[in-house]
DRENDO-1510 file (C-alpha; in Angstrom, 1 decimal, always signed):
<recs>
REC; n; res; u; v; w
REC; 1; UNK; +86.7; +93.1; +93.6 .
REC; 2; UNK; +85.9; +96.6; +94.7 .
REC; 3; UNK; +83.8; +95.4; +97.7 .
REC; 4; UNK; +86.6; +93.4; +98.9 .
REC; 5; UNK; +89.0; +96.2; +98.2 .
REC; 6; UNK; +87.1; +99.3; +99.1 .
REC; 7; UNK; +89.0; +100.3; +102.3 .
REC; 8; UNK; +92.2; +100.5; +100.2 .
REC; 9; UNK; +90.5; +102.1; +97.5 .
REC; 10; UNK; +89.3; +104.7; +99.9 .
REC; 11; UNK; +92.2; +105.2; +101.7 .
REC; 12; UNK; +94.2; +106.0; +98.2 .
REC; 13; UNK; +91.5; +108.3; +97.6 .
REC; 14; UNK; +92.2; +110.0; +101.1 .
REC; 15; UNK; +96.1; +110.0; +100.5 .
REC; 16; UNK; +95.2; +112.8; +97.7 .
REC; 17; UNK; +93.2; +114.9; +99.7 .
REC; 18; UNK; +95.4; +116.7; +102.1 .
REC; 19; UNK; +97.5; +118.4; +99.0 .
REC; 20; UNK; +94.6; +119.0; +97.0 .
REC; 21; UNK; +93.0; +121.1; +100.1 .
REC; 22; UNK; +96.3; +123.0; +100.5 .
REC; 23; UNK; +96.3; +123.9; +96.5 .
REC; 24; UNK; +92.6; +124.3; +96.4 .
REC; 25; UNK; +92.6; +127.4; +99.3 .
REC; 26; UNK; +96.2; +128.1; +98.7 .
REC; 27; UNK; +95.3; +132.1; +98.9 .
REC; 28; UNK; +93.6; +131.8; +102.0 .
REC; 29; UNK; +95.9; +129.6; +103.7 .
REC; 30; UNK; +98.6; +132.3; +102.8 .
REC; 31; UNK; +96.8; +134.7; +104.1 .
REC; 32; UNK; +96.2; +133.2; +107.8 .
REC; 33; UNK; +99.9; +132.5; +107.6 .
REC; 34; UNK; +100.4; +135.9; +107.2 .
REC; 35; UNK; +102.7; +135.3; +104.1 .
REC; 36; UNK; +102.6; +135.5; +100.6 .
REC; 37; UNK; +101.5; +132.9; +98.1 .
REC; 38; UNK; +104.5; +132.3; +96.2 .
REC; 39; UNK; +106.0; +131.8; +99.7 .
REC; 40; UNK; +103.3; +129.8; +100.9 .
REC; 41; UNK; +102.9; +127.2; +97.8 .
REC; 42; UNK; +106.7; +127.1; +97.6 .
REC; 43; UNK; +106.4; +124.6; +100.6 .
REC; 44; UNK; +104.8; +122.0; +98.4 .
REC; 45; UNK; +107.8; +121.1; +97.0 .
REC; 46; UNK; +108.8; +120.0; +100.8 .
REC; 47; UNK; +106.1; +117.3; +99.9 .
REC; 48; UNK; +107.6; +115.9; +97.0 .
REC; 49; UNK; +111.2; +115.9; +98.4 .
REC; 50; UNK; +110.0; +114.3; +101.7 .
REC; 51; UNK; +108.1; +111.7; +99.2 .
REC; 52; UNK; +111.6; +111.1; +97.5 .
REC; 53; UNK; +113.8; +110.6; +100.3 .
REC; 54; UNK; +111.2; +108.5; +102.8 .
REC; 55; UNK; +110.4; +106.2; +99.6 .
REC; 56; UNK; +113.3; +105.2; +98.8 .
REC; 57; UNK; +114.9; +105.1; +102.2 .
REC; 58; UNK; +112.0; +102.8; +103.0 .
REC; 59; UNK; +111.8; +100.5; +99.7 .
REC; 60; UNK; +113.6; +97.6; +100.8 .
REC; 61; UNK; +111.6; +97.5; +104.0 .
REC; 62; UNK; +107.8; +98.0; +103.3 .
REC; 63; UNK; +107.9; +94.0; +102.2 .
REC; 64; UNK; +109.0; +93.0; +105.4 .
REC; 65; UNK; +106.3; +94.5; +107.4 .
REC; 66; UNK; +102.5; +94.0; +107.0 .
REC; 67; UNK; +100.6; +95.7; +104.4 .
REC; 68; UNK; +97.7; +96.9; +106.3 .
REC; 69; UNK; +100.3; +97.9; +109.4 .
REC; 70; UNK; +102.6; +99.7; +107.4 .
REC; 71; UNK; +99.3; +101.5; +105.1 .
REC; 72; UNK; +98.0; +102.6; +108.7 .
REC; 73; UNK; +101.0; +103.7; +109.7 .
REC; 74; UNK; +100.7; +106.2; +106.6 .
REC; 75; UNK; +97.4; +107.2; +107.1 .
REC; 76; UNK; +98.1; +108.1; +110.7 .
REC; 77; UNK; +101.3; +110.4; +109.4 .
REC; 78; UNK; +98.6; +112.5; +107.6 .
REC; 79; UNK; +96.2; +112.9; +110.4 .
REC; 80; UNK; +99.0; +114.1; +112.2 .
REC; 81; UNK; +99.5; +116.5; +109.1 .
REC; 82; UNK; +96.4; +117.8; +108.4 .
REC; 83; UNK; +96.1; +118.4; +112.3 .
REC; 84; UNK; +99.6; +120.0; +111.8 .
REC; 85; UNK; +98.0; +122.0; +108.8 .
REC; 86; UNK; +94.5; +123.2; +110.2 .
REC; 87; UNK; +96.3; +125.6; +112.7 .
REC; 88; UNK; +97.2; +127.8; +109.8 .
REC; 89; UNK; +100.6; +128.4; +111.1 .
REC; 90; UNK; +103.5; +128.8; +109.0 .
REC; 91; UNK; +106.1; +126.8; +110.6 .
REC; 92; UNK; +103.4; +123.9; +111.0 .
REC; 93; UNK; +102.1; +124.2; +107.4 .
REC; 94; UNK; +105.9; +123.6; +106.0 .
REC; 95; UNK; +105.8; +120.5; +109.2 .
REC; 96; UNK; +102.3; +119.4; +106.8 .
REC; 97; UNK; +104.4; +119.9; +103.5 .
REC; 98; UNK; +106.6; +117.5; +105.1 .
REC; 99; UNK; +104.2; +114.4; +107.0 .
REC; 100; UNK; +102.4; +114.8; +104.0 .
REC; 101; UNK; +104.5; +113.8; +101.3 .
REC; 102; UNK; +106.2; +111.5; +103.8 .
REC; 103; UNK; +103.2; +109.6; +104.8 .
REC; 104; UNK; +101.9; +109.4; +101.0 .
REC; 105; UNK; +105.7; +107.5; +100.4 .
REC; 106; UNK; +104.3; +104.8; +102.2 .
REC; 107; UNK; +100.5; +105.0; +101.8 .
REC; 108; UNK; +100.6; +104.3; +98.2 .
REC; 109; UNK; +103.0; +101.8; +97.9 .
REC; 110; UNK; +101.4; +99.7; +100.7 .
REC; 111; UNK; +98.1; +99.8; +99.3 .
REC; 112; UNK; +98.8; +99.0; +96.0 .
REC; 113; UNK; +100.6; +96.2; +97.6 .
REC; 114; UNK; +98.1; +94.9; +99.5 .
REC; 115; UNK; +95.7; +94.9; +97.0 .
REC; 116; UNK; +97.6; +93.1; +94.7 .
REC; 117; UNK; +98.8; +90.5; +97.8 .
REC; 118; UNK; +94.9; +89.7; +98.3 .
REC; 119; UNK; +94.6; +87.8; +95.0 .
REC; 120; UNK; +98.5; +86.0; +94.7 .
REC; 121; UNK; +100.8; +86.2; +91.8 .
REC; 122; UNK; +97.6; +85.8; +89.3 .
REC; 123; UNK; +96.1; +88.4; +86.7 .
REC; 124; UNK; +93.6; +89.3; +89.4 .
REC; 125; UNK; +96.7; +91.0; +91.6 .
REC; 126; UNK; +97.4; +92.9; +88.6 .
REC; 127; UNK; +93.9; +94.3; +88.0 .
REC; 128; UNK; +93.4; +94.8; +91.7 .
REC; 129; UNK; +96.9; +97.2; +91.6 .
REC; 130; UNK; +95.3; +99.1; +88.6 .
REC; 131; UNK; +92.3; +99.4; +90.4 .
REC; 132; UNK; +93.7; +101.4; +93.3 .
REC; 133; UNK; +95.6; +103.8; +91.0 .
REC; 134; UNK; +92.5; +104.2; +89.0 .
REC; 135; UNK; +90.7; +105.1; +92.3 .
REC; 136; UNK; +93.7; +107.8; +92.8 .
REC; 137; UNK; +93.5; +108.9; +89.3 .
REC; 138; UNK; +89.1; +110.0; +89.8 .
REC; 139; UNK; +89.9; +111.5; +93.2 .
REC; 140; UNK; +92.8; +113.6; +91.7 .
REC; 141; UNK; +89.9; +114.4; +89.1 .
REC; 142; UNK; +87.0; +115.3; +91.4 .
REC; 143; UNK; +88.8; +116.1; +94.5 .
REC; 144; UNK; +88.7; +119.6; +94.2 .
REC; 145; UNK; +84.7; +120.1; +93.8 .
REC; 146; UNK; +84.3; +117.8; +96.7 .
REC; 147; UNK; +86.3; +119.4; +99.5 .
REC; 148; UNK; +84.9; +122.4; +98.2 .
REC; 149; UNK; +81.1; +121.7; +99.0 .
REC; 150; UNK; +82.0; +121.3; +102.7 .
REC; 151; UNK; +84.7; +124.2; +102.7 .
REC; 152; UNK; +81.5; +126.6; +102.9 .
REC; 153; UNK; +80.0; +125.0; +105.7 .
REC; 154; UNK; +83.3; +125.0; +107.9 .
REC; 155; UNK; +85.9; +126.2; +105.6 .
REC; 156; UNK; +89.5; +124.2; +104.8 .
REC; 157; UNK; +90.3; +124.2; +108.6 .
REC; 158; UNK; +87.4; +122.4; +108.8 .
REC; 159; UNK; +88.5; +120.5; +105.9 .
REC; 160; UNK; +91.9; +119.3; +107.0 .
REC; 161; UNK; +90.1; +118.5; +110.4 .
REC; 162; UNK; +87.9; +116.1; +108.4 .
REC; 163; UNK; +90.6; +114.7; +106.6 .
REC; 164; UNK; +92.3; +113.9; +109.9 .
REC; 165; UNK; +89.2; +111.9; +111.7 .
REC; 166; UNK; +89.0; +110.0; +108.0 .
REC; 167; UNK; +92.2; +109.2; +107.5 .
REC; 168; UNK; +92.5; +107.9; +111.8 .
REC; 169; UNK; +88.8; +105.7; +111.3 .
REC; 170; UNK; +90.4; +104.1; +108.0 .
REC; 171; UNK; +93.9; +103.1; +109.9 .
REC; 172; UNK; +91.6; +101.6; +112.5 .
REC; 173; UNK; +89.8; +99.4; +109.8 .
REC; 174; UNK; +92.9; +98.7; +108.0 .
REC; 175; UNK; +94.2; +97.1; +111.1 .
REC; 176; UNK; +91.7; +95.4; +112.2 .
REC; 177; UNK; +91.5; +91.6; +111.7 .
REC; 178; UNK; +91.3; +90.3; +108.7 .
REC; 179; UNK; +92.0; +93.2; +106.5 .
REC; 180; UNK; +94.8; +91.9; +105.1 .
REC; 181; UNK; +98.3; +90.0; +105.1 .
REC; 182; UNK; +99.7; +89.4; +108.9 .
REC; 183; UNK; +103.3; +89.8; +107.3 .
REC; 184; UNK; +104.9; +91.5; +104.2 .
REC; 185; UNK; +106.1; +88.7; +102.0 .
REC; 186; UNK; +109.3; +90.0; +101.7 .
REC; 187; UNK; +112.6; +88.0; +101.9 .
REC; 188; UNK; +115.2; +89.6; +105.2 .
REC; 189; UNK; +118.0; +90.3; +103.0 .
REC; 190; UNK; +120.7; +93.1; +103.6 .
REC; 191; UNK; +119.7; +96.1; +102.9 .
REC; 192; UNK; +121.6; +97.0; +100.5 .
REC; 193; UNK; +121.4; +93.6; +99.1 .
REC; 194; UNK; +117.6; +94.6; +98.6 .
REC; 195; UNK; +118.5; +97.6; +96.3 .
REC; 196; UNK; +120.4; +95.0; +94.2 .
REC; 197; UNK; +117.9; +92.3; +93.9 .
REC; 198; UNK; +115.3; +94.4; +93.1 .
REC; 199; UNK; +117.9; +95.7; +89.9 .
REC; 200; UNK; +118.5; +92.5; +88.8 .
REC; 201; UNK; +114.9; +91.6; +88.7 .
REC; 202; UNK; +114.2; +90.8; +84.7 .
REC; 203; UNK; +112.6; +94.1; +83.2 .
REC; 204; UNK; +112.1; +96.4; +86.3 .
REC; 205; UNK; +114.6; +99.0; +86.0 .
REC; 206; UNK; +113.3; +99.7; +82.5 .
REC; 207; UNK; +110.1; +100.0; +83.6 .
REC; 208; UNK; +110.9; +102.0; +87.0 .
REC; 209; UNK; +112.6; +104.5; +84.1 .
REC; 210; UNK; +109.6; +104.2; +81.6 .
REC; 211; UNK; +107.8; +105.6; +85.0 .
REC; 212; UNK; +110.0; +108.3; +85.5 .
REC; 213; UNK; +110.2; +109.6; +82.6 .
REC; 214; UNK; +106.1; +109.2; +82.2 .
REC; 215; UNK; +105.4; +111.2; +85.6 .
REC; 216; UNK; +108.5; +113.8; +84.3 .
REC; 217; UNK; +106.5; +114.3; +80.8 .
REC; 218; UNK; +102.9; +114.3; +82.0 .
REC; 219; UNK; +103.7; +116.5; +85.3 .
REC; 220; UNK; +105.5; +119.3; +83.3 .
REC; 221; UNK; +103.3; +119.2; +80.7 .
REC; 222; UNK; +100.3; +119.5; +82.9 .
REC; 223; UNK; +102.9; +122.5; +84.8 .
REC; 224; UNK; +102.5; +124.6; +81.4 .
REC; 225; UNK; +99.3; +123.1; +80.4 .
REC; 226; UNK; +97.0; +126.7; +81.7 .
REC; 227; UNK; +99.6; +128.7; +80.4 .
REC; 228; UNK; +99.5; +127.5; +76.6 .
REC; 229; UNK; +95.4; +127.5; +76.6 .
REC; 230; UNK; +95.7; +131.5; +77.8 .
REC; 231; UNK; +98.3; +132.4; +75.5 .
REC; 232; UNK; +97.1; +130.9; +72.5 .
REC; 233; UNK; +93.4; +130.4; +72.8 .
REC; 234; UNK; +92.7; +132.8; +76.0 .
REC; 235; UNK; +90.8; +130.6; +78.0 .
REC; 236; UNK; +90.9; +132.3; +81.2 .
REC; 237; UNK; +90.8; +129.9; +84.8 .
REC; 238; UNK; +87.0; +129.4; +84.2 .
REC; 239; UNK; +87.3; +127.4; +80.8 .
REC; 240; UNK; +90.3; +126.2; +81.8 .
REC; 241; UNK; +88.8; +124.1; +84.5 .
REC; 242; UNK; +86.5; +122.0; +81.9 .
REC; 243; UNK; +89.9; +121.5; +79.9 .
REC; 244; UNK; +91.2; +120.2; +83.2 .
REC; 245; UNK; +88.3; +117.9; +83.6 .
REC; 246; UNK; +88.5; +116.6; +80.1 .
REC; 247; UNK; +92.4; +115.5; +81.1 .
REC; 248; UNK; +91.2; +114.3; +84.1 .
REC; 249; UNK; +88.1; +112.1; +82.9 .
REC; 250; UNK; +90.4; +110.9; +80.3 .
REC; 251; UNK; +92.9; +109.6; +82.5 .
REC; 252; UNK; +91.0; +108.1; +84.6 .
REC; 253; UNK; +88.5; +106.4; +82.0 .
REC; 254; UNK; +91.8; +105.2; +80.3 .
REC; 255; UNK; +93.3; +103.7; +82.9 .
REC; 256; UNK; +90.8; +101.7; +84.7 .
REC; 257; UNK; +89.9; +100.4; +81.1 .
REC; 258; UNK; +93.8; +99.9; +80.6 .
REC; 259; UNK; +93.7; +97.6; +83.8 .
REC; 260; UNK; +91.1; +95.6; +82.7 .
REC; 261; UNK; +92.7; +94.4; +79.1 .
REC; 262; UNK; +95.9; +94.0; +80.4 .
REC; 263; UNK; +94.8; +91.6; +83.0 .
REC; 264; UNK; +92.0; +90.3; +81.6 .
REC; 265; UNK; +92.3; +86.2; +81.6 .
REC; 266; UNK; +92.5; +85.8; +77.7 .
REC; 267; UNK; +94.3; +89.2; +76.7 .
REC; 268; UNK; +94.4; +90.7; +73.0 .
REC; 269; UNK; +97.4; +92.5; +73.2 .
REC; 270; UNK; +100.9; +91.5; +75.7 .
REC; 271; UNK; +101.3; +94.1; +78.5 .
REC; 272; UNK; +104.2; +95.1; +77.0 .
REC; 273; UNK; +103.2; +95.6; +73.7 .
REC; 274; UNK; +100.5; +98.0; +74.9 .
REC; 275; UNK; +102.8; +99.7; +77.0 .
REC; 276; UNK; +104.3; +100.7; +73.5 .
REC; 277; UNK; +101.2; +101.4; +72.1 .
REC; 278; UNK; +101.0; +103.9; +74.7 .
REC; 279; UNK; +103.9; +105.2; +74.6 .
REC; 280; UNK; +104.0; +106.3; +70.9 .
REC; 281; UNK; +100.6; +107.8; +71.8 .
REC; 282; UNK; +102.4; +109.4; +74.0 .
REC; 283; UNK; +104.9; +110.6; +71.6 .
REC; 284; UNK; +102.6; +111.7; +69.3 .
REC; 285; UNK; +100.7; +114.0; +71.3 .
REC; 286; UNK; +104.2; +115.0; +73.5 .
REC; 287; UNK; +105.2; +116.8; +70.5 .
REC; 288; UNK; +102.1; +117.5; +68.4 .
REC; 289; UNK; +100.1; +119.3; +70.9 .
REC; 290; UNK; +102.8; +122.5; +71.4 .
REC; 291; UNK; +102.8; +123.2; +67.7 .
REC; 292; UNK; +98.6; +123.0; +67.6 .
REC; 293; UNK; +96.7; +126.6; +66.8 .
REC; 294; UNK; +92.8; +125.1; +66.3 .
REC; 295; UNK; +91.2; +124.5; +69.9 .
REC; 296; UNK; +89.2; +121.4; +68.8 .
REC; 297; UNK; +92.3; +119.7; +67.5 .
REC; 298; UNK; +94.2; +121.1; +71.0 .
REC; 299; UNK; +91.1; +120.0; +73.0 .
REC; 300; UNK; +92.0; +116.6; +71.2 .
REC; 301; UNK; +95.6; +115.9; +72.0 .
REC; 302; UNK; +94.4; +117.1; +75.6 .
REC; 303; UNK; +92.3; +113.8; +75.6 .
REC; 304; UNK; +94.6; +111.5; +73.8 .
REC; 305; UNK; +97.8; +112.8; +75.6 .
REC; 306; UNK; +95.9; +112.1; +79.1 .
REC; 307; UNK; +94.6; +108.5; +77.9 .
REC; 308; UNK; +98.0; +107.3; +76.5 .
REC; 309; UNK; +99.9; +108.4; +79.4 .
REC; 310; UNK; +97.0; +106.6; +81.7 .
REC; 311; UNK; +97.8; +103.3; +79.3 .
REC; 312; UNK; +101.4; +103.7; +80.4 .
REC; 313; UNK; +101.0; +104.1; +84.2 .
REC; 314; UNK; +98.7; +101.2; +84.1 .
REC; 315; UNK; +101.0; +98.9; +82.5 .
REC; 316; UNK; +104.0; +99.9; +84.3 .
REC; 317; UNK; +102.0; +99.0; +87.6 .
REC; 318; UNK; +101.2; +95.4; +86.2 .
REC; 319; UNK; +104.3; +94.1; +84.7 .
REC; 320; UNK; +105.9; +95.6; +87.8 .
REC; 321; UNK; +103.6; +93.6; +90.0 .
REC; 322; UNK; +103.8; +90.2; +88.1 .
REC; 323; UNK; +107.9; +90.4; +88.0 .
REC; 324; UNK; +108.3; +91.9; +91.6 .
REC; 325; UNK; +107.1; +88.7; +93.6 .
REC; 326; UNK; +108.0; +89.1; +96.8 .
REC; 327; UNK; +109.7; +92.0; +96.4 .
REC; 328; UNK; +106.2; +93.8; +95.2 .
REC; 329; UNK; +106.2; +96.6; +97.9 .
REC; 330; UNK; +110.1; +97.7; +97.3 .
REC; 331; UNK; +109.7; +97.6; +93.7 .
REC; 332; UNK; +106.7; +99.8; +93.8 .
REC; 333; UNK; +108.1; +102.4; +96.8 .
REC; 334; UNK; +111.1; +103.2; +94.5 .
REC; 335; UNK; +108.1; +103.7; +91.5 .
REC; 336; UNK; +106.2; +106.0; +93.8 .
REC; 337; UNK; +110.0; +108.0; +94.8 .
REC; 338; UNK; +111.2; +108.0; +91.0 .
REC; 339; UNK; +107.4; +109.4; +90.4 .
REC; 340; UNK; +108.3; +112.6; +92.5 .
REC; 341; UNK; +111.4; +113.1; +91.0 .
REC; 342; UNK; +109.7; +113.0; +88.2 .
REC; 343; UNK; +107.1; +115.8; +89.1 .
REC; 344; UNK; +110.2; +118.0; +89.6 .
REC; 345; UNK; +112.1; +117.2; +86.9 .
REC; 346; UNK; +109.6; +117.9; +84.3 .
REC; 347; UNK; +108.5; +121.0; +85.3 .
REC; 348; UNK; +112.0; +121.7; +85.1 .
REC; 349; UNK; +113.2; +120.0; +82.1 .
REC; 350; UNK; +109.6; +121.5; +80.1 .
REC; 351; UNK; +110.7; +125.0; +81.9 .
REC; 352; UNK; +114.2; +125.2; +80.2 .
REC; 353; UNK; +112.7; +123.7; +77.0 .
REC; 354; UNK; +110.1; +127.1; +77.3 .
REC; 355; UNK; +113.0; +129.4; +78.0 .
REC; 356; UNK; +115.3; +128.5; +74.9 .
REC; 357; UNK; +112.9; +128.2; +72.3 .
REC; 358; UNK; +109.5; +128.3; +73.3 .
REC; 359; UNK; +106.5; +125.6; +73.0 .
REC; 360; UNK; +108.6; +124.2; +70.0 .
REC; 361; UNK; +111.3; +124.0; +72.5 .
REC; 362; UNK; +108.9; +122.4; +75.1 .
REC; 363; UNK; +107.9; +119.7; +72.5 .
REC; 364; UNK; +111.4; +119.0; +72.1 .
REC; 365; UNK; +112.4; +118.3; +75.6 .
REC; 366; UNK; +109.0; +116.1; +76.6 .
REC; 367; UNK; +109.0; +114.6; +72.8 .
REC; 368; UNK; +113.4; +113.1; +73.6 .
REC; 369; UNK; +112.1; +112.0; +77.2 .
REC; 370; UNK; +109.3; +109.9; +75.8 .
REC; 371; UNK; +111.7; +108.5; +72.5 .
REC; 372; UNK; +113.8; +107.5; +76.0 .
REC; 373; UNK; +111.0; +105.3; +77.7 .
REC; 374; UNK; +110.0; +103.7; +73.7 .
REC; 375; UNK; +113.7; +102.5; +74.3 .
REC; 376; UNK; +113.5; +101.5; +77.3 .
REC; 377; UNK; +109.7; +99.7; +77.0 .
REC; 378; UNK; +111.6; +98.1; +73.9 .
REC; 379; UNK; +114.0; +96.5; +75.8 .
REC; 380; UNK; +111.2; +94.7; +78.0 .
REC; 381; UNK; +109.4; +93.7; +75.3 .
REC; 382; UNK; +112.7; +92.2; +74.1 .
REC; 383; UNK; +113.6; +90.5; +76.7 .
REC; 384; UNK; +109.3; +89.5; +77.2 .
REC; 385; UNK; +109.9; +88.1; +73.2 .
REC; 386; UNK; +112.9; +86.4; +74.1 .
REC; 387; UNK; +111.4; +84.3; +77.4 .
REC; 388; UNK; +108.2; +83.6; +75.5 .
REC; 389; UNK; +110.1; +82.2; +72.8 .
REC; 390; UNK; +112.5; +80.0; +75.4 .
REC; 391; UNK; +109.3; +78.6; +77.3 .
</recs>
C-alpha cells in the first residue's frame, strides 16, 4: 500500500513542513523581520483562521473536482508561501501565515481522499486514510530535527526555498497520468444543499464533533504541556524535547497501529467501540495527568494521553470515510476546518481553565470536553448497534 500511495504520503508529510520551519527558527525569522517574536509568532494564528474559513468555504466542492488536481493545487499554494516566506519580510511572512494555512485546507483533505478513493468503499480505503494521517503524525514528530540538519548548510531561507521546489516536483507527479481519480466522485448538488446532506449523513456530525473536541483537548493540552513539566518537575527546553518525543512517538506508533485493527478484514473490536475505548483513555489521562506530582507516573499519562487521542483521530477518519461515500472529500474538509477551530479553542478553553483555578481547573475544562465526545461517540455506537441489529 505505501508504494502505491507514497506520493500522497509524501506530500502530507510536506504540508507540515512550512509551519514547522516558521516555529522551528521563529527567533531568527523575527529578527530579519525586524520585529519582535511575540509579534512575529502571533501571525500563526493567520494560519489557522485561513485553514478555517478556506475549508469550510471549500467542503462541498473538493468532491467535485479531481483529487490529485485539487491536492496540486494545494501544494502549489505553499510553494508560493514558502517563496512568499524566504524573503524574510514582514508583510510577506503574515501573506505565508495566510497561503499556508490556506493551501493545507485543501492539501489534507484531498489526500486523504484520494487515498482512500484508490481502494473503493472497502476496509482497504479506510487503512489507506489512516495511513496518510499516520505519515502526518511521524513528520509532525521528526520534522523539526530534519529541517534542522540542512538549516546549517543554507539556513531556513534555504529551507523554505527547498520546501518550495518539493512541494512544485510533487504537484507535477500528482498530476501526471495515472496518479489518481480523473474526477471527484462527488454528486453537483446546491451548495448549500451539500452542507445539508453531509448533516444528515448517519453518524457524521457526531463524529465531526468527537474531532473537535479531540483536536481542542489534545492541542491545549500540548499548549500548557512545557509549562507544567517546568513548574512542577523543572525540566528546562532540553528535557523537555525527549518528553516531546515520547508524545510524539506515541502518537504516531498508536495511530498507524489503530488504522490497522480497525480496518483489518476480520476486526476484534467495532470501530466504534474502540473509538470509546479511546476516548475514556482519553478521559482518564485528560484529568489524571494535571493532578500528577511523580515524573515517572507524569512521563506515563504523557504516553497514554498521546496514544488514546491517536486511537481517536484514527477512528474518526475511518468511520468518516466508510459513511461519507461520495461525499468523502466534504466530510473530511469540514474535519480538517473543525480541527483548527479546535487548535484555538483549546488553548483557550485550557487557558481560562489555568486562570480560575489552576491545573485542577485545566483538568476540569479538558476532562467536560472529552465527557462531551463519550456522548457524542455513544450516540454512533447507538445508532452502529441499532443498524447491526436491523440488518
Amino acid at each position: 500500500m505505501m508504494r502505491e500511495l507514497w506520493p500522497l504520503l509524501l506530500a502530507s508529510a510536506v504540508g507540515l513542513v512550512p509551519f514547522t520551519i516558521f516555529s522551528t527558527y521563529l527567533v531568527p525569522i523575527a529578527r530579519a523581520a525586524d520585529t519582535g517574536v511575540a509579534a512575529m509568532g502571533g501571525l500563526r494564528g493567520l494560519g489557522g483562521l485561513a485553514a478555517l474559513a478556506v475549508g469550510t468555504a471549500l467542503a462541498p466542492l473538493i468532491d467535485r473536482v479531481p483529487r490529485r488536481w485539487a491536492a496540486a493545487g494545494g501544494l502549489a499554494v505553499l510553494a508560493a508561501a514558502a517563496g512568499l516566506g524566504a524573503s524574510g519580510d514582514y508583510v510577506l511572512l503574515a501573506a505565508f501565515c495566510l497561503l499556508t494555512g490556506a493551501g493545507t485546507a485543501v492539501l489534507n483533505p484531498a489526500l486523504t481522499a484520494a487515498a482512500a478513493d484508490r481502494y473503493g468503499e472497502g476496509k482497504a480505503a479506510g487503512r489507506a486514510a489512516t495511513l496518510v494521517t499516520a505519515t502526518q503524525s511521524m513528520t509532525a514528530m521528526l520534522a523539526a530535527p530534519v529541517i534542522a540538519l540542512p538549516a546549517l548548510v543554507w539556513g531556513w531561507r534555504g529551507d523554505m526555498v527547498a520546501v518550495a521546489l518539493v512541494a512544485l516536483l510533487l504537484a507535477a507527479v500528482l498530476v501526471a497520468p495515472g496518479r489518481g481519480p480523473e474526477a471527484g466522485p462527488g454528486e453537483r448538488v446546491g451548495y448549500l444543499a451539500s452542507f445539508k446532506a453531509l448533516a444528515a449523513l448517519r453518524g457524521v456530525p457526531e463524529l465531526l464533533l468527537i474531532a473537535f473536541l479531540r483536536t481542542a483537548v489534545f492541542m491545549g493540552y500540548l499548549a500548557y504541556l512545557a509549562a507544567y513539566y517546568d513548574d512542577r518537575f523543572g525540566l528546562g527546553p532540553g528535557m523537555f524535547s525527549l518528553v516531546w518525543t515520547l508524545s510524539g512517538a506515541s502518537f504516531f506508533v498508536s495511530n498507524l497501529l489503530t488504522g490497522r485493527l480497525a480496518n483489518a478484514d476480520a476486526p476484534r473490536l467495532p470501530t466504534e467501540r474502540l473509538l470509546a475505548a479511546g476516548l475514556l483513555g482519553a478521559l482518564v489521562t485528560a484529568t489524571g495527568f494535571w493532578f500528577t506530582h511523580w515524573l515517572p507516573l507524569a512521563l506515563l499519562f504523557t504516553s497514554l494521553h498521546a496514544a488514546s487521542h491517536a486511537v481517536v483521530a484514527a477512528c474518526v477518519v475511518t468511520l468518516l470515510v466508510r459513511r461519507s461515500g461520495a461525499r468523502r472529500g466534504a466530510a473530511l474538509s469540514v474535519n480538517a476546518a473543525g480541527m483548527s477551530l479546535g487548535v484555538f479553542a483549546g488553548a483557550a478553553a485550557g487557558g481560562a481553565g489555568l486562570g480560575l483555578a489552576g491545573y485542577p481547573g485545566v483538568a476540569v475544562v479538558f476532562g467536560g470536553m472529552v465527557a462531551v465526545a463519550l456522548g457524542a461517540a455513544a450516540l454512533v455506537l447507538r445508532r452502529s448497534s441499532a443498524e447491526a441489529a436491523g440488518s
